[in-house]
C-alpha positions as CSV (number, residue, x, y, z in Angstrom):
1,X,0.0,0.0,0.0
2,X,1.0,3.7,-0.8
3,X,0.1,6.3,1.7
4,X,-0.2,9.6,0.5
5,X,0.2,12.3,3.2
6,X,-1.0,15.7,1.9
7,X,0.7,18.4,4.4
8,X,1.1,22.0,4.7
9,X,0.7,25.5,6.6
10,X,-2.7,26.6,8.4
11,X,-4.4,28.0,5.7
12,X,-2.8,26.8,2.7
13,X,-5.9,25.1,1.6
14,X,-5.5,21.5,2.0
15,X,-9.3,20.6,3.1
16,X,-10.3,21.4,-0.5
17,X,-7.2,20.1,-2.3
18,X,-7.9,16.9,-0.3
19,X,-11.3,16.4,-1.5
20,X,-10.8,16.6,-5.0
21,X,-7.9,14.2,-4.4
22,X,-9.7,11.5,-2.6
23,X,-12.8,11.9,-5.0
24,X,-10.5,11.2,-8.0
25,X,-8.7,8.2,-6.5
26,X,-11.8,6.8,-4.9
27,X,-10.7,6.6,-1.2
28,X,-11.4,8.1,1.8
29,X,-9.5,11.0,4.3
30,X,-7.6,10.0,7.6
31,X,-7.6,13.6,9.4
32,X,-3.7,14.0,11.1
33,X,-5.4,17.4,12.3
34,X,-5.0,16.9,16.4
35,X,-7.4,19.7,17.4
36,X,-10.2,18.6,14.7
37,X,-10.4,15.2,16.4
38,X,-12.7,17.4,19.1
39,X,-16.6,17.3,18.5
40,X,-16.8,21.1,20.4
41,X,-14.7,22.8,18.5
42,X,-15.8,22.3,14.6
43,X,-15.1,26.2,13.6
44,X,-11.7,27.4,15.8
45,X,-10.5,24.5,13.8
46,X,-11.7,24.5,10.7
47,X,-12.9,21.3,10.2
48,X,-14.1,19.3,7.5
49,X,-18.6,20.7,7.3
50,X,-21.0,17.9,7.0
51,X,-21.6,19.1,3.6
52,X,-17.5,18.4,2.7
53,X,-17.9,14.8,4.7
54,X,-20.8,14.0,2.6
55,X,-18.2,14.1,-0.2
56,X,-15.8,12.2,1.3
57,X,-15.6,9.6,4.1
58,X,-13.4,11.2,6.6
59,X,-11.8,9.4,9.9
60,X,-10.7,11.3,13.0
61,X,-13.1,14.1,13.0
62,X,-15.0,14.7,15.7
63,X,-14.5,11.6,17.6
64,X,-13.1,12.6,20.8
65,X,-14.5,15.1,24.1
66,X,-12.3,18.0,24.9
67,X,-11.5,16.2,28.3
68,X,-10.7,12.6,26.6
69,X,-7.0,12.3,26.9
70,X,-5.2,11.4,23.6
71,X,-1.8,11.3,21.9
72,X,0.2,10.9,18.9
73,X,1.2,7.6,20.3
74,X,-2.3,7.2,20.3
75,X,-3.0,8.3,16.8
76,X,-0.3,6.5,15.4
77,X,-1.9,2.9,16.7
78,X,-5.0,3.9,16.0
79,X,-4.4,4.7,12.2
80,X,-2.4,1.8,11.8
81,X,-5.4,-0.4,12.9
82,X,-7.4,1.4,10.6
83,X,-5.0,0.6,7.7
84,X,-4.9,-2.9,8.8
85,X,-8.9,-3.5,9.1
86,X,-10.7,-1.5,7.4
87,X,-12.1,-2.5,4.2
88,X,-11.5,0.9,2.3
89,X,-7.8,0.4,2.6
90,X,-7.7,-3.8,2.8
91,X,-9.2,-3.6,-0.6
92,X,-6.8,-0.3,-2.6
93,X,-3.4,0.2,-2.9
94,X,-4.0,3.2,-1.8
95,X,-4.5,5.8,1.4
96,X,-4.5,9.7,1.9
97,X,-3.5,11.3,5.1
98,X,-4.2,14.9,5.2
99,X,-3.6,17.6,7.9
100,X,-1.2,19.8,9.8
101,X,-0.1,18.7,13.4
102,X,3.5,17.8,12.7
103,X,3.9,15.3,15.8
104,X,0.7,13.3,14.1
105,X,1.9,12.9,11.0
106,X,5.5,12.0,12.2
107,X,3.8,9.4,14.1
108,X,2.3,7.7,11.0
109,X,5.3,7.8,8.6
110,X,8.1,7.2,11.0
111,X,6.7,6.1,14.4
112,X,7.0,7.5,17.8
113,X,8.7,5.9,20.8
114,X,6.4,3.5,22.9
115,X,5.4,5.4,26.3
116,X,3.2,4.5,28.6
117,X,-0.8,5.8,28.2
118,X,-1.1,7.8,31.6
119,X,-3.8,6.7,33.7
120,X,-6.7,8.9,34.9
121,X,-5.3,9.4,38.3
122,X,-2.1,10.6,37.4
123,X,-3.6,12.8,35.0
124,X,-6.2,14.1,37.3
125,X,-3.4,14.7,40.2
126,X,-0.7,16.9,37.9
127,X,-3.6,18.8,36.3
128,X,-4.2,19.6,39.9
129,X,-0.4,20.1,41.0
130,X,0.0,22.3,38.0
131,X,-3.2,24.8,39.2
132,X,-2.2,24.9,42.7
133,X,1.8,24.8,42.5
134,X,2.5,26.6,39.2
135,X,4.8,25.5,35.7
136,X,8.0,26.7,37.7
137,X,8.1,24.3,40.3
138,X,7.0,21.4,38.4
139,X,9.7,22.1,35.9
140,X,12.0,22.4,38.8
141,X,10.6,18.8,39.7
142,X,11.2,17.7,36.4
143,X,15.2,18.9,36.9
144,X,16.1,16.3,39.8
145,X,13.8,13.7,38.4
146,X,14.7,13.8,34.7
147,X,18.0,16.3,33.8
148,X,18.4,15.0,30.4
149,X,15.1,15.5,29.4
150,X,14.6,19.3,31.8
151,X,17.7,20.3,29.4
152,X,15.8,20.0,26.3
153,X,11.9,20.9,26.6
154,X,10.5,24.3,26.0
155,X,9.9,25.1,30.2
156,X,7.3,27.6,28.9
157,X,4.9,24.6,27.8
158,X,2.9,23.4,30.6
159,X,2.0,20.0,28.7
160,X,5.3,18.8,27.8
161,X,6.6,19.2,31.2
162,X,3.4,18.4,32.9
163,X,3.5,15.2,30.5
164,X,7.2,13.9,31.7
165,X,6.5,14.2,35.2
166,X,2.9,11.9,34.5
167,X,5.3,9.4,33.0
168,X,8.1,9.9,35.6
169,X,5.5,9.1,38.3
170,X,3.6,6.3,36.8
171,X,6.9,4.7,35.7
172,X,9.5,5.2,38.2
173,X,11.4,6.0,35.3
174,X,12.9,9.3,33.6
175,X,11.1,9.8,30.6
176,X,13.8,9.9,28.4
177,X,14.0,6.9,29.2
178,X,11.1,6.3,26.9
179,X,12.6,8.7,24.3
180,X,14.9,6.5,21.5
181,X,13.8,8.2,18.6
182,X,13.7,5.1,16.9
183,X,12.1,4.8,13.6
184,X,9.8,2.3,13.0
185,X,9.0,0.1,9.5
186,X,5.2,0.1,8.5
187,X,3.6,-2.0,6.4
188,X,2.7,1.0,3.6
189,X,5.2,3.0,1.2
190,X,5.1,6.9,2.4
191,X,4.7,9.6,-0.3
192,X,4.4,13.0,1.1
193,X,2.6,15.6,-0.7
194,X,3.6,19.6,0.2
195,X,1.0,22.1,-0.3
196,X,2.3,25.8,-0.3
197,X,1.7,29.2,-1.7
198,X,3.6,32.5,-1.9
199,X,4.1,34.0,1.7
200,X,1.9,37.1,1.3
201,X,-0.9,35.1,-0.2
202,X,-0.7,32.6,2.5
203,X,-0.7,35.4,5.0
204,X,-3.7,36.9,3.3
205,X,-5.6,33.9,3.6
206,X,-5.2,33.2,7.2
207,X,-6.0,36.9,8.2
208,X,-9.4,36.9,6.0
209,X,-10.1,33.3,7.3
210,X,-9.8,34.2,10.9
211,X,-12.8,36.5,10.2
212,X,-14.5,34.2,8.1
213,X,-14.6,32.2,11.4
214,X,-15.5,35.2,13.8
215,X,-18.6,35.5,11.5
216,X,-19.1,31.9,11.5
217,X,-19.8,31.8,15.4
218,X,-16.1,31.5,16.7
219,X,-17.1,33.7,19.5
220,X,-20.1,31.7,21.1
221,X,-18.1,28.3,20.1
222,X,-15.0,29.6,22.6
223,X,-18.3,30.9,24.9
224,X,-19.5,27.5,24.9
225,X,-16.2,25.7,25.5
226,X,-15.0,28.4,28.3
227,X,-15.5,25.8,31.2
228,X,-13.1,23.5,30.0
229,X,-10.7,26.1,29.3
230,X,-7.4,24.2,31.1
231,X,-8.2,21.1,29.0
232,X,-4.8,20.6,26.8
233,X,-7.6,20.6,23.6
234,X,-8.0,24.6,24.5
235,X,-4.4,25.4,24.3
236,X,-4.5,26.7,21.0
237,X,-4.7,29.8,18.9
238,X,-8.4,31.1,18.3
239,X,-9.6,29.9,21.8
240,X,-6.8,31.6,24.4
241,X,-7.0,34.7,22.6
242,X,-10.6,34.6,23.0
243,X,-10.6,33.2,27.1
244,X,-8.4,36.5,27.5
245,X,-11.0,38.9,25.7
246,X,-13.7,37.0,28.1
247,X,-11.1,37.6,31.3
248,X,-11.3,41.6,30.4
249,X,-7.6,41.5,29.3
250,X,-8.2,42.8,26.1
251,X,-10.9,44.1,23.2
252,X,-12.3,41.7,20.8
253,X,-10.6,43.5,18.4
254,X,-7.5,43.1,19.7
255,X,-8.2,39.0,20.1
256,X,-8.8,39.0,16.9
257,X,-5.8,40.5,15.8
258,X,-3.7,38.3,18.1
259,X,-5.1,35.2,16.5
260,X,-4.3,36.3,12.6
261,X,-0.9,37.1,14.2
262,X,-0.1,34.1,16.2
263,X,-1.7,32.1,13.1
264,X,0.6,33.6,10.9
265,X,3.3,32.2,13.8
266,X,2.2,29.1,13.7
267,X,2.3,28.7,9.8
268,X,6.1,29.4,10.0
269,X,7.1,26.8,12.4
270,X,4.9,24.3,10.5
271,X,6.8,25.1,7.3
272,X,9.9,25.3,8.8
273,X,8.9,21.8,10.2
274,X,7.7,20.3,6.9
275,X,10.8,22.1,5.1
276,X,13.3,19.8,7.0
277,X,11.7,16.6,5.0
278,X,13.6,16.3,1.4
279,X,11.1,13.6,0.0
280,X,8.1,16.1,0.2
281,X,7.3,17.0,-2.9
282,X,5.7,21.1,-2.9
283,X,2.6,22.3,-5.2
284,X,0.5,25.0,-5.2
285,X,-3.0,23.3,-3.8
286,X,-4.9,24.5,-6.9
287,X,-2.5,22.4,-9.0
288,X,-4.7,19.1,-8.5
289,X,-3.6,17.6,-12.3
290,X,-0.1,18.3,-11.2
291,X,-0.5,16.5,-8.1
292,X,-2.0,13.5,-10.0
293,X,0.6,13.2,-12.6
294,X,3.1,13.1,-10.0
295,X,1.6,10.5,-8.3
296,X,0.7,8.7,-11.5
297,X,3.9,8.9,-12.9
């Protein structure tokens, strides 16, 4: 089996590009989108409409509560069983993949190391540890239990430290223990797909689809999902912004301007992420026939 994994920048256009792509080859869409996965949250992430999945049989959209706990490791098993079982892929050599959370899609073509699934109590007592006792002293926690590891993660990101300290609990083992970076063999070939445009066209998309989704109902969506604002789902751009316009820090203008900015952010660090991959070959996503005559060739 080939597995065709159609990547690229927020905005970039890849839901679309996607379509037409699985409606000419006849297969459905595995979503490697990690926020779209989230049944509350359909517009903040842009998500495949009905109307779109009416087109095309999509997996991995809206299957999971913002308090359900999930993970690329997660992801990666979960796809692979899909692959495996599913008649859609059992019977054609081919797949398509399609999204933008780098750590999902890495999961899929190369594998991710095997660490334990935290359990609901550990989870539940380091969500609580991190409200009461604050990111500094965990990550100081995190420096006697696991130096290697404290030396390398961004301290700023509450998740990732939070995260080591689950599996440094539930373990009795440093994480990087856990962290080999070796790269698995699966069953499929991997041909990765790069969807791009020029910079200022890419920027001008985002900006204009941020208030696409402002007048789509973003507001009452982040109004909605405001209780479970610490869920790691929430820690995203569209919703914080939109928590600190509730909190009175700042004018809904100003939110919205903060999420076109720290979109546009975003959309750098996933190119410069995708970038480091030689084997993905770039189009611009209108070029479709391109696309298919490379494939085809």
């Amino acid at each position: 089996m080939t597995l065709f994994v159609v990547l690229g920048p927020t905005g970039v256009g890849k839901t679309e590009t996607t379509l037409v792509l699985a409606e000419r080859l006849g297969i459905p869409i595995i979503n490697a989108d990690s926020r779209q996965l989230f049944a509350e949250i359909p517009i903040g992430t842009a998500a495949p409409t009905p109307k779109q999945q009416q087109r095309v049989k999509h997996y991995f959209v809206g299957t999971l509560h913002l308090s359900d706990y999930y993970s690329a490791s997660m992801y990666e098993n979960d796809v692979l069983r899909l692959l495996s079982e599913d008649s859609h892929f059992t019977q054609s050599p081919y797949a398509l993949l399609s999204g933008g959370s780098m750590m999902y899609i890495d999961a899929v073509c190369e594998g991710i190391d095997d660490i334990p699934t935290v359990d609901a109590d550990t989870r539940s007592l380091m969500k609580e540890r991190l409200s009461s006792e604050g990111l500094e002293r965990l990550c100081e926690e995190l420096r006697v239990l696991d130096p290697d590891y404290y030396s390398i993660v961004d301290k700023k990101n509450p998740r990732r430290v939070v995260h080591a300290l689950e599996i440094c609990y539930m373990t009795g083992k440093p994480y990087s223990h856990f962290r080999r970076k070796e790269r698995k063999e699966h069953p499929f070939k991997v041909v990765k797909i790069g969807l791009t445009r020029p910079r200022e066209e890419l920027y001008a998309r985002i900006n204009r689809r941020v208030e696409i989704m402002m007048e789509s109902g973003l507001l009452d969506e982040a109004r909605r999902v405001l209780p479970y604002r610490n869920e790691n789902a929430l820690n995203t751009v569209g919703y914080k912004e939109l928590f600190d316009y509730f909190d009175g820090l700042c004018t809904l203008d100003n939110a919205v301007e903060r999420i076109q900015n720290n979109t546009r952010k975003y959309c750098r660090k996933q190119l410069t992420w995708f970038k480091k991959d030689p084997s993905t070959k770039w189009f611009h996503p209108d070029d479709v026939e391109g696309i298919l005559g490379w494939i085809k060739a």
